[in-house]
C-alpha positions, 0 to 999 in steps of 0.5 A: 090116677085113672078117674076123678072120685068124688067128695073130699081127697087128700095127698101129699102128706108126707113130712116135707110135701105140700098137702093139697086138698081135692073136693068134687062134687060129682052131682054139679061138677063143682071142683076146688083145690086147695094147697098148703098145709094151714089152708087144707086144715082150715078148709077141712075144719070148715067141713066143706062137703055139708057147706056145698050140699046148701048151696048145690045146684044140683039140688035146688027145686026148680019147676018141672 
C-alpha cells in the first residue's frame, strides 16, 4: 500500500486470516485498528464513521 485513504478499510478476509479493520479520519488524523473477526463485525455494527463525526475535532466550533 502506497498511501493511507481515509474512512473504513477492511482486509484480510479470507477463510483462514485474521480481519483487521482500519478506520482513519483524515480531518483530525484519528487512526484505530481493530483485529479479530468478532471485534471487526462489532465494530462495524456500531457504525463507527457517524460516531466519530460527533466527536471530532476537527469540527468542533471554536472562537475564531
Amino acid at each position: 500500500m502506497t498511501g493511507w485513504l481515509g474512512g473504513l478499510q477492511i482486509s484480510r478476509t479470507d477463510r483462514g486470516q485474521t480481519p483487521i479493520a482500519d478506520f482513519l479520519c483524515t480531518a483530525c488524523g484519528t487512526h484505530r485498528r481493530i483485529t479479530g473477526r468478532t471485534n471487526v463485525t462489532d465494530y462495524v455494527r456500531s457504525q463507527p464513521i457517524t460516531d466519530h463525526r460527533a466527536t471530532c475535532p476537527a469540527n468542533q466550533k471554536g472562537p475564531r
